[in-house]
PQR file with spaces between the fields and no chain letter, atoms N, CA, C, O and H, PARSE charges and radii, in Angstrom:
ATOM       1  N    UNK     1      -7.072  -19.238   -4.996 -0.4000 1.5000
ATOM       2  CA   UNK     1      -6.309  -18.506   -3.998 -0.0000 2.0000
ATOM       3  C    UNK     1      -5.626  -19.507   -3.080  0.5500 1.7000
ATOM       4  O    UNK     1      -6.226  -20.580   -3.026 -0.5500 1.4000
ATOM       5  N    UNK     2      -4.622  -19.434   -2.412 -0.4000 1.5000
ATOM       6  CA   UNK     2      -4.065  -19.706   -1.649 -0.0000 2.0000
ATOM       7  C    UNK     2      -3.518  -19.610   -0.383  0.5500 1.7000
ATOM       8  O    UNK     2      -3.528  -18.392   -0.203 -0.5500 1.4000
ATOM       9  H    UNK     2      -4.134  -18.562   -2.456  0.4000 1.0000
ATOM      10  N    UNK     3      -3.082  -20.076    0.537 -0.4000 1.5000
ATOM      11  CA   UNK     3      -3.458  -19.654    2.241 -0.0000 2.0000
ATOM      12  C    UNK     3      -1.900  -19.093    2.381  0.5500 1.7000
ATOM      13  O    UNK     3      -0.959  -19.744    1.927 -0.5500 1.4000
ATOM      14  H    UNK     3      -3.074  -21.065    0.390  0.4000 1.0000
ATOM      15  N    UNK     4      -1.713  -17.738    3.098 -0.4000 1.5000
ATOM      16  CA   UNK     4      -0.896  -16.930    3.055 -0.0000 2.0000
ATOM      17  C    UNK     4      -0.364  -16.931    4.384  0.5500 1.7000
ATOM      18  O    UNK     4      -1.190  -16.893    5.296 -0.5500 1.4000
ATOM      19  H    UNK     4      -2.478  -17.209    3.466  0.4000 1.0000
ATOM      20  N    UNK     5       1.099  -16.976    4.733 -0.4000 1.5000
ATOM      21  CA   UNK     5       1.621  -16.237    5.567 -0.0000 2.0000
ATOM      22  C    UNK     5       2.378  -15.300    6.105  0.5500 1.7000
ATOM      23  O    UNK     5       3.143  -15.069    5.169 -0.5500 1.4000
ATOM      24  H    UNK     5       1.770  -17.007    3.993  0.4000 1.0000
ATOM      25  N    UNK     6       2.697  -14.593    6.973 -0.4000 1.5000
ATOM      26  CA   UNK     6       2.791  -13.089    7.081 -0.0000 2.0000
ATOM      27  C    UNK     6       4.397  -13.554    7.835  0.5500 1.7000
ATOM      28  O    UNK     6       4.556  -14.084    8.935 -0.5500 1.4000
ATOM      29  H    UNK     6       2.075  -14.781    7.734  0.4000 1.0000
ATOM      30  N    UNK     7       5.150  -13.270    7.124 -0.4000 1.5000
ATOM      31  CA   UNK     7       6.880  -13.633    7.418 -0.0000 2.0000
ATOM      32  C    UNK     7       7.358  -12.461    8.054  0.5500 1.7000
ATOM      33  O    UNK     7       8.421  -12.723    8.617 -0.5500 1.4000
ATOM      34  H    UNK     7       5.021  -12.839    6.230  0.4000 1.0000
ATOM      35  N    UNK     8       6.958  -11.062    8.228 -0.4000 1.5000
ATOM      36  CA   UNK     8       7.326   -9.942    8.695 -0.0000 2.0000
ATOM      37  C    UNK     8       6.118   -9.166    9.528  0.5500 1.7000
ATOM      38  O    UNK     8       4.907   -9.359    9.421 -0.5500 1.4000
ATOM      39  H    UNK     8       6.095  -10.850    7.771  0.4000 1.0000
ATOM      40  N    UNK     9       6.931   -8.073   10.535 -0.4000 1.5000
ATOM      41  CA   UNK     9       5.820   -7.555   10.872 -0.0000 2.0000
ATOM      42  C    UNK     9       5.032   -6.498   10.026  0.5500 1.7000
ATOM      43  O    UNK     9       5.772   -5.891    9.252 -0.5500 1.4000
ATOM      44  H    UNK     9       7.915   -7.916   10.622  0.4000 1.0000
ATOM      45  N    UNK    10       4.007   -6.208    9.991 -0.4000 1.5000
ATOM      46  CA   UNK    10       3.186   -5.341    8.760 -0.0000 2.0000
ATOM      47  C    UNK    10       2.608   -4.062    9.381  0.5500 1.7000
ATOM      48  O    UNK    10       1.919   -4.112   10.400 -0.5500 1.4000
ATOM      49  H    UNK    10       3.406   -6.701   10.619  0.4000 1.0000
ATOM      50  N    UNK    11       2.834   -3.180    8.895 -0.4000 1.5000
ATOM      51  CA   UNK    11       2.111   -2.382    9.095 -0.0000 2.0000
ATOM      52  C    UNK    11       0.975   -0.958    8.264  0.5500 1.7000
ATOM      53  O    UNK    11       1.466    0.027    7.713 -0.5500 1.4000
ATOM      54  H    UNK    11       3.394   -3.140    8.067  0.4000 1.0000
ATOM      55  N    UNK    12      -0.363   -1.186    8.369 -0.4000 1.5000
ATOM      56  CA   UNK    12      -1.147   -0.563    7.432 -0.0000 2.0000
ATOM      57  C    UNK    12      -2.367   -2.074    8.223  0.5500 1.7000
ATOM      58  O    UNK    12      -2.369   -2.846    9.182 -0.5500 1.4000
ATOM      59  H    UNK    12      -0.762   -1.987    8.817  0.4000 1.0000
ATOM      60  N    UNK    13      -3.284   -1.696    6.938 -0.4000 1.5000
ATOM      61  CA   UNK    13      -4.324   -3.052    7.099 -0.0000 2.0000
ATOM      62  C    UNK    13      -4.135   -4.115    5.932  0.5500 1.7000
ATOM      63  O    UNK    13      -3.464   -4.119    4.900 -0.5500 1.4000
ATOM      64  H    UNK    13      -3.282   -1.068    6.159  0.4000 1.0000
ATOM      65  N    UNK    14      -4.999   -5.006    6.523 -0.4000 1.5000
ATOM      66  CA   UNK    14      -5.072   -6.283    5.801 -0.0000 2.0000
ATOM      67  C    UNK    14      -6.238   -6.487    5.146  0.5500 1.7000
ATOM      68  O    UNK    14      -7.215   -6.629    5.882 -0.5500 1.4000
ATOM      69  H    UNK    14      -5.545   -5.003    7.361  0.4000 1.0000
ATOM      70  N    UNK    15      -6.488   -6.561    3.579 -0.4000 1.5000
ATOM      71  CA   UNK    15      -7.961   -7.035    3.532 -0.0000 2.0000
ATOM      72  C    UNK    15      -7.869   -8.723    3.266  0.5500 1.7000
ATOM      73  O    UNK    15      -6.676   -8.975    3.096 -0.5500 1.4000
ATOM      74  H    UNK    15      -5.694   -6.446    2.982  0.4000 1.0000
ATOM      75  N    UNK    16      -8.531   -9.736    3.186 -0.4000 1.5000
ATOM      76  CA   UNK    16      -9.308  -10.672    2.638 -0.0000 2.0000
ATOM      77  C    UNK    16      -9.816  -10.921    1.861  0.5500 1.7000
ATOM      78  O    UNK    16     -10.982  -11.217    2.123 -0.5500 1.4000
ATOM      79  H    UNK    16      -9.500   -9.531    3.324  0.4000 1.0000
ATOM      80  N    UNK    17      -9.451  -10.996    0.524 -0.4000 1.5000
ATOM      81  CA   UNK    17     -10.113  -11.085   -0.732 -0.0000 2.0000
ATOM      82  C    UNK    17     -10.377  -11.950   -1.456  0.5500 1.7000
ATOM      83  O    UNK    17     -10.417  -11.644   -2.647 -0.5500 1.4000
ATOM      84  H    UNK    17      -8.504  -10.755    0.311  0.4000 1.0000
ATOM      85  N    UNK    18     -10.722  -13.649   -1.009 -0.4000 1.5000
ATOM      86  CA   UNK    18     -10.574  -14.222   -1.446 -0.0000 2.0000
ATOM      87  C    UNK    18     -11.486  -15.392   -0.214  0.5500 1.7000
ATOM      88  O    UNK    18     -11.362  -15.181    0.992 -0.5500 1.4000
ATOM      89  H    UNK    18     -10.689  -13.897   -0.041  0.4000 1.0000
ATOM      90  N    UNK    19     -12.219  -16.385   -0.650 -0.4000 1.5000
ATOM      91  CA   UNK    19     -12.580  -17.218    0.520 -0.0000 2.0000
ATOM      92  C    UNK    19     -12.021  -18.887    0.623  0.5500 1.7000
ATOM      93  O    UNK    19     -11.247  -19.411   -0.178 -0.5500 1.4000
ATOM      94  H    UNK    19     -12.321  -16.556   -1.630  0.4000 1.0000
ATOM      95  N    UNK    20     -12.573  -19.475    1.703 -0.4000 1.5000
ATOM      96  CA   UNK    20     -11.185  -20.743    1.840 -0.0000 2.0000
ATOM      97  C    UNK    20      -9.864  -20.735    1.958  0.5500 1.7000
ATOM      98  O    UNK    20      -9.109  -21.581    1.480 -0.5500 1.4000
ATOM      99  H    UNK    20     -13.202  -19.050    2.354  0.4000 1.0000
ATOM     100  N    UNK    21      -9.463  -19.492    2.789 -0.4000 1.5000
ATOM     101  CA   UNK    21      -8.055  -19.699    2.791 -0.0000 2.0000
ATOM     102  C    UNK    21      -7.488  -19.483    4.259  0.5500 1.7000
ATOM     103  O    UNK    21      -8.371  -19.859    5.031 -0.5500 1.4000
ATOM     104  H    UNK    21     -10.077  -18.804    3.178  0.4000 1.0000
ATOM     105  N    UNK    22      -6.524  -19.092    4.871 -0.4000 1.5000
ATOM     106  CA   UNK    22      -5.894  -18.843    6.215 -0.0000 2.0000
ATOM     107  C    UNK    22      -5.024  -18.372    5.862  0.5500 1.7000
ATOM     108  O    UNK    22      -4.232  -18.680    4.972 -0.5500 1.4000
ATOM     109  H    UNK    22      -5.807  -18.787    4.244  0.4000 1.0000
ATOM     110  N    UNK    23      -5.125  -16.837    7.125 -0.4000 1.5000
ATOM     111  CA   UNK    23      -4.243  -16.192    6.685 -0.0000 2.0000
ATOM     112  C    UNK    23      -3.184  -16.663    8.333  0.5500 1.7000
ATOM     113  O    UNK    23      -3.913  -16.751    9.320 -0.5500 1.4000
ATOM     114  H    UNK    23      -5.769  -16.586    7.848  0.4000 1.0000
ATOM     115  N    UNK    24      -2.080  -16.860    8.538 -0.4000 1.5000
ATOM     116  CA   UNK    24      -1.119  -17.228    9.558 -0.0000 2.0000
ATOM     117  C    UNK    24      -0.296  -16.447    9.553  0.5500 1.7000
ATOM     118  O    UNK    24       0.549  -16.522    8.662 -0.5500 1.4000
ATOM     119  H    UNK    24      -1.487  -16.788    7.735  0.4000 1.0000
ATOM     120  N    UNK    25      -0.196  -15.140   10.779 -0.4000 1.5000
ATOM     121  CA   UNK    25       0.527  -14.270   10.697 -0.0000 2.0000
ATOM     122  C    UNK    25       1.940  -14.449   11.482  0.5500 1.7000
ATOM     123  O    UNK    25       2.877  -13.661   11.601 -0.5500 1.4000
ATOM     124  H    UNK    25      -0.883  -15.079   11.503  0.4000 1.0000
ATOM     125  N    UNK    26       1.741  -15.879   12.016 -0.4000 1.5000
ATOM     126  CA   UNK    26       3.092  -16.364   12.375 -0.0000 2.0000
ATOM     127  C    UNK    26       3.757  -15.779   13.907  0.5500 1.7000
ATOM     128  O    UNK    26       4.853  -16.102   14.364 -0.5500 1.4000
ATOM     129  H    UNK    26       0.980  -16.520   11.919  0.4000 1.0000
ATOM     130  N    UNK    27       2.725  -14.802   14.558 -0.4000 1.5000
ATOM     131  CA   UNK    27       3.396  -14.581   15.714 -0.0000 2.0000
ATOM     132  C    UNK    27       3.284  -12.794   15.211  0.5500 1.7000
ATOM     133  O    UNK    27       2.798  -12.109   16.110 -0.5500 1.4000
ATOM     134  H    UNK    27       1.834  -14.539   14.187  0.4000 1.0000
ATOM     135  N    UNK    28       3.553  -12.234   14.302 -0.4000 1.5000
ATOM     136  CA   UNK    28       3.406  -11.473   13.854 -0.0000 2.0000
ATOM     137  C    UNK    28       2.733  -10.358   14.292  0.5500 1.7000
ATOM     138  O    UNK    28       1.625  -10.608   14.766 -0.5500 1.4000
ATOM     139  H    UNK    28       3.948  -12.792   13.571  0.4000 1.0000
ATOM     140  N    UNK    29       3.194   -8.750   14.273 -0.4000 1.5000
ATOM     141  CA   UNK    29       2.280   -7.446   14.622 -0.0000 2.0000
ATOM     142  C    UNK    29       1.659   -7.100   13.893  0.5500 1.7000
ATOM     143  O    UNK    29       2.591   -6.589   13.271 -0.5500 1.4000
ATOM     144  H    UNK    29       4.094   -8.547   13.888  0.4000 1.0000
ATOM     145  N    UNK    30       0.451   -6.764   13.036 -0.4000 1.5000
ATOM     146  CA   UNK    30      -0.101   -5.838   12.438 -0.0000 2.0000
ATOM     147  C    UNK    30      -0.420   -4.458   12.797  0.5500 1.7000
ATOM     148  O    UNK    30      -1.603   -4.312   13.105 -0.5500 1.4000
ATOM     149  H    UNK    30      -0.306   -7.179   13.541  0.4000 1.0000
ATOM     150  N    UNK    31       0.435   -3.210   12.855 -0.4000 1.5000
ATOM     151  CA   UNK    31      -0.264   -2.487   13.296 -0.0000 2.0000
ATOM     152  C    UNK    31      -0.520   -1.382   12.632  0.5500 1.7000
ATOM     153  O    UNK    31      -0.016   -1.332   11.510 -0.5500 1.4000
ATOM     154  H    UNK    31       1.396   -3.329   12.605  0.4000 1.0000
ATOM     155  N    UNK    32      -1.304   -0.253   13.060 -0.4000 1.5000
ATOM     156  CA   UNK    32      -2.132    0.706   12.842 -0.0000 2.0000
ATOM     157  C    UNK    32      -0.823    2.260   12.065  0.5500 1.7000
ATOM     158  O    UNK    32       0.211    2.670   12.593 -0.5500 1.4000
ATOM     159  H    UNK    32      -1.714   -0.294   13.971  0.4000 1.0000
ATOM     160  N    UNK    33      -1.274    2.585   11.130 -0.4000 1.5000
ATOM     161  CA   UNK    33      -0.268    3.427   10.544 -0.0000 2.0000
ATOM     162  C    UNK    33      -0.559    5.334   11.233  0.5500 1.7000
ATOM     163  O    UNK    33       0.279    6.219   11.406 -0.5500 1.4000
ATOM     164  H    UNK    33      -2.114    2.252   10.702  0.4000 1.0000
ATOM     165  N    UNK    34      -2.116    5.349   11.475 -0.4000 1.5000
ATOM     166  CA   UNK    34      -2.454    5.875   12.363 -0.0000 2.0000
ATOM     167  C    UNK    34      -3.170    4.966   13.549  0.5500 1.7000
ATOM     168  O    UNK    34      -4.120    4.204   13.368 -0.5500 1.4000
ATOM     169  H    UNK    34      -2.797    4.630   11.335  0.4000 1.0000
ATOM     170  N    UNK    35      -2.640    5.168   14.533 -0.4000 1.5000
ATOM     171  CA   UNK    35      -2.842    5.211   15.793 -0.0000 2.0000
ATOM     172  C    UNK    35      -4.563    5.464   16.018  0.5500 1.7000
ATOM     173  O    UNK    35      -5.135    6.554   16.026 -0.5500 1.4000
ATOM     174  H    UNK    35      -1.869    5.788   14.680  0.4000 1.0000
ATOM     175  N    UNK    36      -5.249    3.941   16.216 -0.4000 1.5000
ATOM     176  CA   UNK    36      -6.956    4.432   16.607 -0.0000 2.0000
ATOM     177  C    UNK    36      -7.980    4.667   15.429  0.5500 1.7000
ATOM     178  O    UNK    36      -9.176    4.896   15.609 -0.5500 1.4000
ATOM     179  H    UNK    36      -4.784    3.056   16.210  0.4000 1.0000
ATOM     180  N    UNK    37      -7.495    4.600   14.472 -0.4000 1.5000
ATOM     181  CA   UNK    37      -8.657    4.634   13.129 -0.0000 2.0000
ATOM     182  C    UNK    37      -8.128    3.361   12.343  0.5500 1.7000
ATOM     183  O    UNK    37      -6.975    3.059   12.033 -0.5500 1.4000
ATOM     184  H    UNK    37      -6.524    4.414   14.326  0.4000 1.0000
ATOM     185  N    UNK    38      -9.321    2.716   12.120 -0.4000 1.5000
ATOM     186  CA   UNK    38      -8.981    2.162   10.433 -0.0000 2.0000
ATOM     187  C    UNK    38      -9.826    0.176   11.401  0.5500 1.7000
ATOM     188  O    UNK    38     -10.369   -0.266   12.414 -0.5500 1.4000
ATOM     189  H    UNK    38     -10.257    2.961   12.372  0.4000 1.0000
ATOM     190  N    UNK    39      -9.348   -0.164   10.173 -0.4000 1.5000
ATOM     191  CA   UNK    39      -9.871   -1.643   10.304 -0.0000 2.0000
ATOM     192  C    UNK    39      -8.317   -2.470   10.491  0.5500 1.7000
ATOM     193  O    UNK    39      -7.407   -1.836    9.955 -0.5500 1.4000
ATOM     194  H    UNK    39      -8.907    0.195    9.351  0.4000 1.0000
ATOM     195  N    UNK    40      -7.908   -3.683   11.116 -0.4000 1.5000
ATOM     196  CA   UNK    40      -7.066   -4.443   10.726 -0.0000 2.0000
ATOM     197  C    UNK    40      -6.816   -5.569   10.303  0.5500 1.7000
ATOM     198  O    UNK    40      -5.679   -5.894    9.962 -0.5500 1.4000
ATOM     199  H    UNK    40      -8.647   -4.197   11.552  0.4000 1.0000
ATOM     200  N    UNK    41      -7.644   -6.209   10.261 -0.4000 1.5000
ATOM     201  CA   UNK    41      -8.025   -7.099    9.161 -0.0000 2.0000
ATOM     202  C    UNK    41      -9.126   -7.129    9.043  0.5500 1.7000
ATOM     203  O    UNK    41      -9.896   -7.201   10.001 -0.5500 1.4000
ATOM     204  H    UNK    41      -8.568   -5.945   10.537  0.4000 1.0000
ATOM     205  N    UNK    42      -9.528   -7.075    7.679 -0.4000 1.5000
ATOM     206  CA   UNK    42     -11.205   -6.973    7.165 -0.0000 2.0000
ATOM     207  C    UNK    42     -11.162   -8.176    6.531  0.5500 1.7000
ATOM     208  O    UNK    42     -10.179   -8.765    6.083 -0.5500 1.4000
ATOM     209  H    UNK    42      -8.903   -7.016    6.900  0.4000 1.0000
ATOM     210  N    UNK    43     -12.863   -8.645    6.528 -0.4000 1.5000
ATOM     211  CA   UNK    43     -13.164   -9.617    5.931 -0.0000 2.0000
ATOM     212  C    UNK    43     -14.543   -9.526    5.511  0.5500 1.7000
ATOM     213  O    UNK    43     -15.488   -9.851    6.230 -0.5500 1.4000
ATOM     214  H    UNK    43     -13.662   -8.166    6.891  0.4000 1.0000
ATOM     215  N    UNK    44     -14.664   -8.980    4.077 -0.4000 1.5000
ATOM     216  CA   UNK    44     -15.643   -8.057    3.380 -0.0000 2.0000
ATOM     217  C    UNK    44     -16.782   -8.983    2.784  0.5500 1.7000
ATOM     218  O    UNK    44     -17.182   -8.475    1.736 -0.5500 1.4000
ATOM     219  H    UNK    44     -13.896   -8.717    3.493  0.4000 1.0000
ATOM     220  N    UNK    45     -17.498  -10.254    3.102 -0.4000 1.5000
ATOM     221  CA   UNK    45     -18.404  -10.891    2.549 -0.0000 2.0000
ATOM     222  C    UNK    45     -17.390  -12.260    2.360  0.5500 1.7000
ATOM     223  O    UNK    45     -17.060  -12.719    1.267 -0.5500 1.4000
ATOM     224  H    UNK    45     -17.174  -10.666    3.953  0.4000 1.0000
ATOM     225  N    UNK    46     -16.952  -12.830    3.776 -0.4000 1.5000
ATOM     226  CA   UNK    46     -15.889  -14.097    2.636 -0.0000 2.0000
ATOM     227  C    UNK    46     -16.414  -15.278    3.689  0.5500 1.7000
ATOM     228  O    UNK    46     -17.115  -15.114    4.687 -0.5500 1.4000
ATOM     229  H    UNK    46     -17.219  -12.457    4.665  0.4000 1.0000
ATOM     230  N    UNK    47     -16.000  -16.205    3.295 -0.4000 1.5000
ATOM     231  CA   UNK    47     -16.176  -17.337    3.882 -0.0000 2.0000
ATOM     232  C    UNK    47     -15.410  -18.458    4.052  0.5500 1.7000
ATOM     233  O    UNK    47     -14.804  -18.762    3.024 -0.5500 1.4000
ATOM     234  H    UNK    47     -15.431  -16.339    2.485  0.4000 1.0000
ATOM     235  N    UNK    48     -15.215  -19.208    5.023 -0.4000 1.5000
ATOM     236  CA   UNK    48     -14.603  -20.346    5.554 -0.0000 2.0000
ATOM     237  C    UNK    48     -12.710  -19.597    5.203  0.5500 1.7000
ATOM     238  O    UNK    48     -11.810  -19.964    4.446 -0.5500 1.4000
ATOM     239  H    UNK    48     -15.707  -18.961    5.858  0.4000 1.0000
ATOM     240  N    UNK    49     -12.855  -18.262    6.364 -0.4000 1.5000
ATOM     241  CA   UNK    49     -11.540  -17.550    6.111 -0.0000 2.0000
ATOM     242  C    UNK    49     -11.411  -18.103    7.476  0.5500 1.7000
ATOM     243  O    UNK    49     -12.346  -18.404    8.218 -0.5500 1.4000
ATOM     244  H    UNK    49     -13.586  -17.964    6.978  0.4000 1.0000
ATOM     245  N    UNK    50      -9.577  -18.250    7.836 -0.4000 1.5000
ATOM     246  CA   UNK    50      -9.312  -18.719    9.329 -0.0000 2.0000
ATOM     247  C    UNK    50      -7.989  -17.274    9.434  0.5500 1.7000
ATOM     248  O    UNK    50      -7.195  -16.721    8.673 -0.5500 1.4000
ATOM     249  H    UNK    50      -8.817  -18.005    7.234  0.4000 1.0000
ATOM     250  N    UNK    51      -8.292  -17.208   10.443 -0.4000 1.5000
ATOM     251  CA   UNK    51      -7.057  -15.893   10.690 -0.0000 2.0000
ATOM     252  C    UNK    51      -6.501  -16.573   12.078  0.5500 1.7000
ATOM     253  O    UNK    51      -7.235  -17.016   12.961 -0.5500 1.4000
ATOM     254  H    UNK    51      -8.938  -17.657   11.061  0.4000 1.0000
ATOM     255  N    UNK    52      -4.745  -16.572   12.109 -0.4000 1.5000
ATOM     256  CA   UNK    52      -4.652  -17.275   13.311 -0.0000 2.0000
ATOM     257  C    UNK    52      -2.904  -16.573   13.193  0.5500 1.7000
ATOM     258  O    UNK    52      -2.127  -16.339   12.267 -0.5500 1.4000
ATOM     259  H    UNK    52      -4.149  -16.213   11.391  0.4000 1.0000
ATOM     260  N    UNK    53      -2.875  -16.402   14.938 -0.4000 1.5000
ATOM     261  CA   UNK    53      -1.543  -16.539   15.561 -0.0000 2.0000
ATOM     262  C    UNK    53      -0.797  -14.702   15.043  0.5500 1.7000
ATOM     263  O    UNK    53       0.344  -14.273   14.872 -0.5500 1.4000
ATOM     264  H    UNK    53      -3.507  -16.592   15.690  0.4000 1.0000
ATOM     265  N    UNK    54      -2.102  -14.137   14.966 -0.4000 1.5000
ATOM     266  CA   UNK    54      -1.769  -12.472   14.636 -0.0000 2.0000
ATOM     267  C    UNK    54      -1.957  -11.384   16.322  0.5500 1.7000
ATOM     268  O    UNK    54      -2.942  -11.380   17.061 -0.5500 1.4000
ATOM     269  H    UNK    54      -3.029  -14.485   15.105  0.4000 1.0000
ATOM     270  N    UNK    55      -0.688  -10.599   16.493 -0.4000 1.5000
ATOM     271  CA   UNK    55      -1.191   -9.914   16.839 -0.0000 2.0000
ATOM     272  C    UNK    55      -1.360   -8.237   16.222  0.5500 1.7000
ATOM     273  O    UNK    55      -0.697   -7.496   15.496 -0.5500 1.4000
ATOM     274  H    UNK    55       0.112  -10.602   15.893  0.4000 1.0000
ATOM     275  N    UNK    56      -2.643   -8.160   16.977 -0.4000 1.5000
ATOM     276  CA   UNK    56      -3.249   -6.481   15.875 -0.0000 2.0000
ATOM     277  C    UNK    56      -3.139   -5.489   16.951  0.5500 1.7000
ATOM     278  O    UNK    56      -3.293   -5.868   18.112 -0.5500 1.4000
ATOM     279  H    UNK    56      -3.181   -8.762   17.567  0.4000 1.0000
ATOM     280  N    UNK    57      -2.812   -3.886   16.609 -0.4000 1.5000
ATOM     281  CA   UNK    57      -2.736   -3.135   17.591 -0.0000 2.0000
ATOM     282  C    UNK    57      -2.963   -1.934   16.662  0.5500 1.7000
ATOM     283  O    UNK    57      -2.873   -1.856   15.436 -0.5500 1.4000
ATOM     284  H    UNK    57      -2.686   -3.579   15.665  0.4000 1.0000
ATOM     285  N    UNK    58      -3.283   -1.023   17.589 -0.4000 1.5000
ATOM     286  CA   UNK    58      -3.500    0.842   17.455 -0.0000 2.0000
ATOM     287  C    UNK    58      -4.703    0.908   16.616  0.5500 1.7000
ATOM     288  O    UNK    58      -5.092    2.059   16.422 -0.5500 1.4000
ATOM     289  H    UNK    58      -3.356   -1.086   18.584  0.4000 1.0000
ATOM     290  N    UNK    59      -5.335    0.058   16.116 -0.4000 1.5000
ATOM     291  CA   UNK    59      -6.378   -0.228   15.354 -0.0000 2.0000
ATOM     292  C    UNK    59      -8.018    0.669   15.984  0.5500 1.7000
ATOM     293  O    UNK    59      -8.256    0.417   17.165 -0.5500 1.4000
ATOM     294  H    UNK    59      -5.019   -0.878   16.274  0.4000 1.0000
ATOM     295  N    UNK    60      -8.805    1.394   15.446 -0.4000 1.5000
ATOM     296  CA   UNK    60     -10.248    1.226   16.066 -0.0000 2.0000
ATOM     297  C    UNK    60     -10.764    0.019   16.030  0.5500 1.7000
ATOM     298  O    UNK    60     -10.885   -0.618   17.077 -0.5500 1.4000
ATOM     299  H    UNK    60      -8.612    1.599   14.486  0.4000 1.0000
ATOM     300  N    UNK    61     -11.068   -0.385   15.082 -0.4000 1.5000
ATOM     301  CA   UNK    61     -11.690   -2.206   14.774 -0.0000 2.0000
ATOM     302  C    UNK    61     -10.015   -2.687   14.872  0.5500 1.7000
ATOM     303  O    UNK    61      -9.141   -1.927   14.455 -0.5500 1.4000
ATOM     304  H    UNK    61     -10.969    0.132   14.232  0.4000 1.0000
ATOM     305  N    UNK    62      -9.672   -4.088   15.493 -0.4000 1.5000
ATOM     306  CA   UNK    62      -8.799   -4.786   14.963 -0.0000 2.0000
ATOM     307  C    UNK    62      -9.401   -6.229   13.992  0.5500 1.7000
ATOM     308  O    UNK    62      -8.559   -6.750   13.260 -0.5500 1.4000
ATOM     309  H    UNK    62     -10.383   -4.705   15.831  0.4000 1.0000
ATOM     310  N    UNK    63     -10.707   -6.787   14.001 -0.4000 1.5000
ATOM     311  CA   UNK    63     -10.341   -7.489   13.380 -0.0000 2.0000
ATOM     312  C    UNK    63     -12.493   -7.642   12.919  0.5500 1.7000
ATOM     313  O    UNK    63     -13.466   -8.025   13.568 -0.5500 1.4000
ATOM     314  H    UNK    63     -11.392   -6.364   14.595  0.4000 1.0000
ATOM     315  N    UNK    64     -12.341   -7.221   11.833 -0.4000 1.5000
ATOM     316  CA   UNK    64     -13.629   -6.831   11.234 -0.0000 2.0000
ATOM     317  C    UNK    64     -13.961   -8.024   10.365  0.5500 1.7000
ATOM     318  O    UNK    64     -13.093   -8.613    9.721 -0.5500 1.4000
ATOM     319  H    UNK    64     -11.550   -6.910   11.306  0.4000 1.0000
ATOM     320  N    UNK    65     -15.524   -8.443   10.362 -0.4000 1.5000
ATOM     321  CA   UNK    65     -16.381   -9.033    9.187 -0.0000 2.0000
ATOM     322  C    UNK    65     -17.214   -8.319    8.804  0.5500 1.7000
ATOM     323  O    UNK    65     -17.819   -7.578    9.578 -0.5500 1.4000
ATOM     324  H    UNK    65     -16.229   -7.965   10.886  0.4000 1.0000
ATOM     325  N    UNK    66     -17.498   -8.373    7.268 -0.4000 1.5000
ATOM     326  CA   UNK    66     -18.693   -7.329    7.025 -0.0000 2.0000
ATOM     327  C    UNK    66     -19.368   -7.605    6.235  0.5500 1.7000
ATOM     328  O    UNK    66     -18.872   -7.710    5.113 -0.5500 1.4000
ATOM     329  H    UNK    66     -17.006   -8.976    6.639  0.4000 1.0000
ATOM     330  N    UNK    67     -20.693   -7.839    6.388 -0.4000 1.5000
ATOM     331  CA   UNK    67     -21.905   -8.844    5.502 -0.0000 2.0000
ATOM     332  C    UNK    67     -22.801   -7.701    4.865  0.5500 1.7000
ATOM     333  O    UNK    67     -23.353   -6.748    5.416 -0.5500 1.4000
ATOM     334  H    UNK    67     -21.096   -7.753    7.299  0.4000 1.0000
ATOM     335  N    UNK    68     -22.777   -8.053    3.662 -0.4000 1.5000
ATOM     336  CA   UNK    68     -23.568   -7.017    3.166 -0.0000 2.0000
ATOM     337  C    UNK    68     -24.905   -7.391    3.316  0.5500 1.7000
ATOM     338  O    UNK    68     -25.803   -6.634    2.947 -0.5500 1.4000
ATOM     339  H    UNK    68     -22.328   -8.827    3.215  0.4000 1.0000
């Protein structure tokens, strides 16, 4: 895998599927498609992930890890 960056603003969620990488959203919005539910970036069991320079909005969680 390879370390990704986010050239536009996005909107929906983000998962993490992959470990060792960075995701650089560049200044970037992520936001919520409904307003107050959902995750915005998940990170489902990963490791040595770097998330940087995102901003997240309308989100319940904006920015989730989840260890099984």
């Amino acid at each position: 895998m390879e370390d990704t960056e986010l050239m536009v603003e996005h909107q929906g969620n983000i998962i993490i599927g992959a470990d060792d990488i960075t995701l650089d959203c560049a200044g970037n919005m992520v936001s919520s498609l409904v307003p107050g539910s959902g995750m915005g970036i998940a990170l489902n069991n990963r490791i040595k992930v770097t998330v940087k320079n995102c901003y997240v909005q309308d989100f319940e969680v904006g920015l989730a890890y989840l260890r099984a």
